[in-house]
N, C-alpha and C positions, 0 to 999 in steps of 0.2 A: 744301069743307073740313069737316071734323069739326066739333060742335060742342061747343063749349068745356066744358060740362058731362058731355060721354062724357068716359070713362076711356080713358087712351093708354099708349102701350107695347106691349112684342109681349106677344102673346096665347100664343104658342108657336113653337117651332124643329121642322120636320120635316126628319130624313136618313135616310142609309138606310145598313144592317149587311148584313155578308156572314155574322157570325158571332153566333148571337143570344144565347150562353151567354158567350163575352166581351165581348159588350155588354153584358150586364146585370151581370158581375162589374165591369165599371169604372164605369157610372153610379149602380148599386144601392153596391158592395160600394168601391170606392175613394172616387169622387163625395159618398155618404151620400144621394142622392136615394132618393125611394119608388117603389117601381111602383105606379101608382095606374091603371092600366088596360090588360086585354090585350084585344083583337078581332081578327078578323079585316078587311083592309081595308075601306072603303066602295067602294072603285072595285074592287077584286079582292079577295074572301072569302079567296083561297088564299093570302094574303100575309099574314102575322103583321105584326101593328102595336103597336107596347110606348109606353104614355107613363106619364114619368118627372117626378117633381115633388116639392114639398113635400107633407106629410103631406094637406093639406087641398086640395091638386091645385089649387091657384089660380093663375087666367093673371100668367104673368111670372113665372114658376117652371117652366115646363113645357118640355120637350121630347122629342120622340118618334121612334120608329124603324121605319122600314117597314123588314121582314126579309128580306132574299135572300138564302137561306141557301146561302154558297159560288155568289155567283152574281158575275155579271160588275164588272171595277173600274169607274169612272168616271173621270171628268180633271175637277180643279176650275176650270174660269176664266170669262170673261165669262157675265154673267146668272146670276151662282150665287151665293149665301152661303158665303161659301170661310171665318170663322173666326167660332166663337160665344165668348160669354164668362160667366159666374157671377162674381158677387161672395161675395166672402170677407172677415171684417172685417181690417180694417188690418194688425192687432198680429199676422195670422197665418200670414201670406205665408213666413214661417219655416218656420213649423210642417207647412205644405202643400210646400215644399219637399223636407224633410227625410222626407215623408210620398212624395211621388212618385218619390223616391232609392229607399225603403225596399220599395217594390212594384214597382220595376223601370218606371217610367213615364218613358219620354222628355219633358225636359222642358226649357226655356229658359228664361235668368234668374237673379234678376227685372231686369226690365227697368222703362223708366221711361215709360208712352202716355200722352199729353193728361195730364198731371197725377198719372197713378195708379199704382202698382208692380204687375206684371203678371210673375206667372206661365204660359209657354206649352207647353202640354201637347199630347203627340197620343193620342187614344185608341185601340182595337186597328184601327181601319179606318184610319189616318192622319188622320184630321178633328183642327184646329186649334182644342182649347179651352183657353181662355185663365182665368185665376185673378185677379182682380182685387182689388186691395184698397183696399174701399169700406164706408165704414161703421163704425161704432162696434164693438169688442167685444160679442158675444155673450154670453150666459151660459150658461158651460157647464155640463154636470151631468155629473158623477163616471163615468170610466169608459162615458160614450158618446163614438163614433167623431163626427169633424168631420164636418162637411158643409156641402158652398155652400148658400150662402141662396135667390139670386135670379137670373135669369139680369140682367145687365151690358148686353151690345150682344151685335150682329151686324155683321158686316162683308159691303159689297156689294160684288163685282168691275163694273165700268161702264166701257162708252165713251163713255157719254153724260154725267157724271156731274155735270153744273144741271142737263140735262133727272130725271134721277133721285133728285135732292136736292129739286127743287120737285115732285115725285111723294108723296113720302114726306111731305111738309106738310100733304096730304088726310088725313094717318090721325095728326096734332097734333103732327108732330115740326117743330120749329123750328132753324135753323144756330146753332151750336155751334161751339168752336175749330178748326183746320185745324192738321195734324199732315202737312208733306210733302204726298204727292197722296194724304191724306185731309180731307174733309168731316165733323165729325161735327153728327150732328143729334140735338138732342137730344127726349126728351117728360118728361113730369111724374115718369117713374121708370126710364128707362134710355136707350140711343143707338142708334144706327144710327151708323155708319162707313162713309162713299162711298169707294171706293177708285177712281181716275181710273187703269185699267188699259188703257189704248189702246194700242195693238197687240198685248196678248197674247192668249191662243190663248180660243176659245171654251169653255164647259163642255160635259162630255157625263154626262147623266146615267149612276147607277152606284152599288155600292157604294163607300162612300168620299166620298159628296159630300152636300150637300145638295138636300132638293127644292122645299123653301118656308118663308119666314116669312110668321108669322101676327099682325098687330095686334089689337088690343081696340076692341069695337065695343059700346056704349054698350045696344044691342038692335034686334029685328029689324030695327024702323021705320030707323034709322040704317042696317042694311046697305042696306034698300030704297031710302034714298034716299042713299046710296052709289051704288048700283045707276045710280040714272036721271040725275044728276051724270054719272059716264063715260060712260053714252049719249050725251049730250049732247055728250059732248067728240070723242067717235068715237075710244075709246081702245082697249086691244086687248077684244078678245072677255073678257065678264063671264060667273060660271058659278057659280047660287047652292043652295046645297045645304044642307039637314038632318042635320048630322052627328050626330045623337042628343043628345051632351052639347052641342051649340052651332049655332048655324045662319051661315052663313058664306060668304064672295062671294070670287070667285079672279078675279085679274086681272094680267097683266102690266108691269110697270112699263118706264118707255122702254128701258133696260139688257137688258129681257130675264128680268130675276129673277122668278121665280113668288112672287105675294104673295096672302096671304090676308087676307082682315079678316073676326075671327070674334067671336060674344056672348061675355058670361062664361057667362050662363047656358044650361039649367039645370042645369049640372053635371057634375059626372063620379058624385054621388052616386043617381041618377037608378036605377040597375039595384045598385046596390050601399052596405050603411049606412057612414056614417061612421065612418073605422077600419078598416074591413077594404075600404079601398078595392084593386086591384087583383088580388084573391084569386081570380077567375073568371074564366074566359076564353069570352069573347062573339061571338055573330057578329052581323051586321049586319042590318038589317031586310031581309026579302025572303031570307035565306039558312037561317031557322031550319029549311026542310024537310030538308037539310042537313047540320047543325052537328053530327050525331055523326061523319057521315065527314069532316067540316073538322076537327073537333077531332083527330083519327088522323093526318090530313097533312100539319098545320101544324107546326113546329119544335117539340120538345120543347125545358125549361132547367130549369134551378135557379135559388133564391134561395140568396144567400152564408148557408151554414151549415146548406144542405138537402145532402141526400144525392145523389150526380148519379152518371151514367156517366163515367167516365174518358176521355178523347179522344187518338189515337192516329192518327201519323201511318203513313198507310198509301196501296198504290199508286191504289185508284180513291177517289173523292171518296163519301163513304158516309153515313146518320143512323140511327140509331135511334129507335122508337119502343117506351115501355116501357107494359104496361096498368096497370090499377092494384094489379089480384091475377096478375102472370106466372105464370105454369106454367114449365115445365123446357124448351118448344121454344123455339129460335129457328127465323123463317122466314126466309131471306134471297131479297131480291125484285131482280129482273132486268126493268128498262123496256122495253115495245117502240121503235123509233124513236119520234126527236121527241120521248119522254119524260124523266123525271125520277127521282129516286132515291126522291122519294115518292109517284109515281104510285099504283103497284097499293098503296101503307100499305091506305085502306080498304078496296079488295074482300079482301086478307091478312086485315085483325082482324074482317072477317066472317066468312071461312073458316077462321082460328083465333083464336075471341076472346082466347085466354089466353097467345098467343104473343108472344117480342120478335121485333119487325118490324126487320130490319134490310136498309133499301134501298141500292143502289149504281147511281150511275152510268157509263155507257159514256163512256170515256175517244178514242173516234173519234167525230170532229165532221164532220158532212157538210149543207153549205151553216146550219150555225149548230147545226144539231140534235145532241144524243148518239147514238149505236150505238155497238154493239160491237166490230164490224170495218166493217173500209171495204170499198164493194161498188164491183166494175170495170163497163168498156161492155159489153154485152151481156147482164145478168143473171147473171153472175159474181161471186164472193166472192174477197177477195183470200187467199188461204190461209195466203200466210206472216203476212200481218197477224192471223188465227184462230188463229196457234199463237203468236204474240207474245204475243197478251192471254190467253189462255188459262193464259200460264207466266207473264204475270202475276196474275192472278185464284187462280191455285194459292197463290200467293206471299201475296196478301191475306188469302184463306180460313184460312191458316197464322198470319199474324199475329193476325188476329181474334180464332182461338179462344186463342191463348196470351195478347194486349192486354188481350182483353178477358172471358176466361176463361168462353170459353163454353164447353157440353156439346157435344164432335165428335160423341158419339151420337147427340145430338138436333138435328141441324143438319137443315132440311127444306129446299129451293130452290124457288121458285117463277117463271117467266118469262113471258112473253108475247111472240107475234111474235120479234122481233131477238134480246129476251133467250131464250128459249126456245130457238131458234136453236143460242144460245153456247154455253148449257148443255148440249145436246144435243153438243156441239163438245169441249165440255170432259170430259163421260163420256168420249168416247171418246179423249179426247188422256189423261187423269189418271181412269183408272178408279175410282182407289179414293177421290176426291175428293169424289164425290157418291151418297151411296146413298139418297136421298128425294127426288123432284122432281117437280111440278106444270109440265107443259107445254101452255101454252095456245094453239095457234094456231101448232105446230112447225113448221119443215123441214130438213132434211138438208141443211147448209151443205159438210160437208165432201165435195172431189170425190173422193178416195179415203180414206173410212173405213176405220181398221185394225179387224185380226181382236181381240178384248180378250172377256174373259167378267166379264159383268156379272149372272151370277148372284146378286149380295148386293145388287142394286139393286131397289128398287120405283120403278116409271115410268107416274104418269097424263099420258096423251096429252088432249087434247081440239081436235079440228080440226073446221072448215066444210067441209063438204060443194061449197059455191059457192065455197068461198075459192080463188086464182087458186093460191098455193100447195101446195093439196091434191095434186098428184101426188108434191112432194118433201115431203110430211107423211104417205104412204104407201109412199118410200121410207126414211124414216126410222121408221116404225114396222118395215119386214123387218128391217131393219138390229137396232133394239131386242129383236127376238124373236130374231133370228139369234144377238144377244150373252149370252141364256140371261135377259136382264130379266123380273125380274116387271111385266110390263107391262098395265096397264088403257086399251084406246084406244076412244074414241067420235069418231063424226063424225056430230055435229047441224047441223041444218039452218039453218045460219048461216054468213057469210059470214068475212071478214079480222075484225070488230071481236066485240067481247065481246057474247055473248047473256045472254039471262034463266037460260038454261041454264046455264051456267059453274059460277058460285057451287054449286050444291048437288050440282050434280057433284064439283067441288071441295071442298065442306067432307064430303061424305060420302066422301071417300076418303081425306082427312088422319082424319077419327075410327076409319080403321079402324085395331086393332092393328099396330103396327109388326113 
């Protein structure tokens, strides 16, 4: 067990966002929390991580958000943190009411838990945060917005839930009232809430859910012998890690719940001064060779009352990436299979630094992955699925430029493999849809391309020589010359994946005059 002189309480709540620009308007901008740190993950760099806290980023204040941006939901139930909670003072529970009315925030209540009036709120991913009112009045100052103090509790979904209530005693929480089939436990400065949910359904990780709480661990020595304590017990698999700001030991508790027990120290101040905590955005040790293409692929946002792109529901799932001094192009990028809407962002703000990157991805899923179209047995394209997405992709292109008011002059495409493909699919279905496009790795999907002149098109080809596609990336280049395109085609000595070659082929053919 803990010792009595370590500091207890959670240390921090990790969940996870499908959307990272209304997450951060409902924690930053509703909430009044600060973003007091961005990186990229420690276990995956490609994943934007946002923690949110008070001013001075101190554990029991914090919680944070691994970003899947537009990525898959999850299901809340056993072994999950299914509801977090902040305290708010007493007298205010009104005022947060009338406050979650006014921004359109689904809300319940108040209600009456173990003693305290409780506000219960869902944020834009459905996660159950709760308003508590705990504590004295505040003082407020003139004309600043409210904001929760501290985080309150967590709430555990369990089938085991003594085995998981005497778990949670190692890290100083002692039993507390019982509310129904809750447990609460409590520490020196907030609760844990055992929920005894036996027979309902498992959790599956996801946006929407949680992925781990995090307790307060006095310093290293404490985790280390933390550490040899569940050795001891032969408890699940322990897994201890140097998160930069804190150093921290993961273990499962009998339920199932991913738990962390982390230092305070040394801080979130540590790469950043006090006050201008979460102004920069970080990668992780071992990733700095890196971090200019991580910073290009990672999810751009706004803070409430920055200037942001507009967001607009359109037919394929899309992001943009803004540079810091734009020029007048946009490029719009097209994933090979298996990829992502911001795969090709860096080798794009390579080949045009001053361009907005705007990625999209394929709306046909095959065995889990994006493309474009669905491919049949025998190395077949399904066709009519190539003119479906095609009239929808016309349809996107359309909204875009009007949503989001971009230059149709200056629209450039760029694809690879599948995306390449489409594009090449879509010249020829909507001639006048595309007049600038980067193809990387092409071939000739459609089995009877129509007759169309493509004279107002510029077309860089770039194919492998060994690549297994290279005869229908030679019948799609006749095809290109046949339809009157200004066509530039090379075939380097490369195979299906991207060479060294690419890029400067590439960006010397975007700087030629249009």
């Amino acid at each position: 067990m803990a010792a009595s002189s370590s500091p207890t309480g959670i240390h921090h709540v990790t969940l996870i966002t499908r959307r990272v620009q209304d997450n951060v308007d409902f924690y930053v901008g509703f909430l009044g929390l600060h973003l007091v740190k961005r990186t990229g993950g420690f276990e995956d760099a490609e994943q934007l991580h946002l923690f949110y806290g008070n001013r001075k980023a101190e554990p029991g204040t914090l919680v944070t958000f691994l970003v899947w941006e537009d990525g898959a939901s999850g299901r809340v139930g056993n072994g999950q943190v299914s509801e977090i909670a902040f305290s708010v003072p007493r007298d205010a529970i009104g005022d947060w009411l009338t406050r979650a009315i006014t921004h359109r925030v689904p809300v319940e209540g108040p209600l009456h838990e173990f003693g305290e009036t409780v506000l219960r709120l869902k944020d834009p991913d459905g996660i159950i945060v709760k308003l508590v009112g705990h504590g004295e009045a505040a003082a407020v100052v003139a004309a600043q917005e409210p904001a929760v103090t501290r985080l309150r509790a967590v709430t555990l979904l369990t089938e085991t839930p003594e085995e998981t209530a005497a778990f949670l005693s190692r890290f100083g929480y002692r039993p507390g009232p019982v509310l129904g089939n809750q447990q609460r436990m409590l520490s020196d400065t907030d609760a844990v809430d055992v929920r005894d949910a036996t027979g309902y359904v498992p959790g599956i990780p996801g946006t929407g859910t949680a992925d781990h709480v995090a307790f307060r661990a006095g310093d290293v020595a404490a985790i280390k012998e933390m550490e040899s304590e569940l050795s001891r017990l032969n408890s699940s698999p322990t897994n201890l890690h140097d998160r930069k700001y804190f150093t921290s030991l993961y273990v499962r508790e009998p339920g199932g719940t991913l738990i962390e027990y982390a230092t305070d120290g040394p801080g979130f101040a540590v790469d950043e001064e006090s006050g201008h905590l979460g102004e920069q955005l970080f990668m992780p040790p071992g990733d700095e060779a890196r971090a200019q293409d991580l910073k290009v692929f990672l999810p751009q946002f706004s803070l409430p009352g920055e200037q942001r792109m507009p967001r607009r529901e359109l037919p394929f799932v899309h992001r943009f990436f803004v540079p810091d001094a734009p020029g007048e192009e946009t490029l719009v990028l097209m994933h090979g299979s298996g990829g992502s809407e911001a795969d090709l962002m860096p080798l794009a703000h390579r080949i045009a630094p001053q361009a907005m990157l705007l990625g999209l991805r394929g709306r046909s899923v095959e065995e889990g992955s994006p493309r474009w179209f669905r491919r049949l047995p025998g190395d077949r394209f399904d066709q009519a699925d190539i003119r479906s997405e095609a009239e929808a992709f016309a349809a996107f292109v359309e909204g875009a430029v009007e949503g989001y008011r971009l230059d149709a002059e200056r629209l450039a495409f760029l694809g690879l493999s599948n995306g390449a493909n489409f594009l090449a699919a879509v010249m020829a279905l909507y001639p006048g849809l595309i007049r600038r496009a980067v193809l990387l790795r092409p071939a000739m999907v459609l089995e009877d391309p129509p007759v169309v002149d493509l004279s107002a098109n510029s077309v860089l080809m770039v194919s492998g020589r060994q690549d297994l596609a290279a005869p229908l990336a030679r019948r799609l280049e006749a095809w290109l010359r046949d339809s009157g395109a200004n066509l530039t085609s090379h075939f380097i000595d490369a195979g299906h994946q991207l060479s060294d070659e690419d890029l400067p082929l590439a960006k010397a053919w975007m700087d030629e005059p249009s």
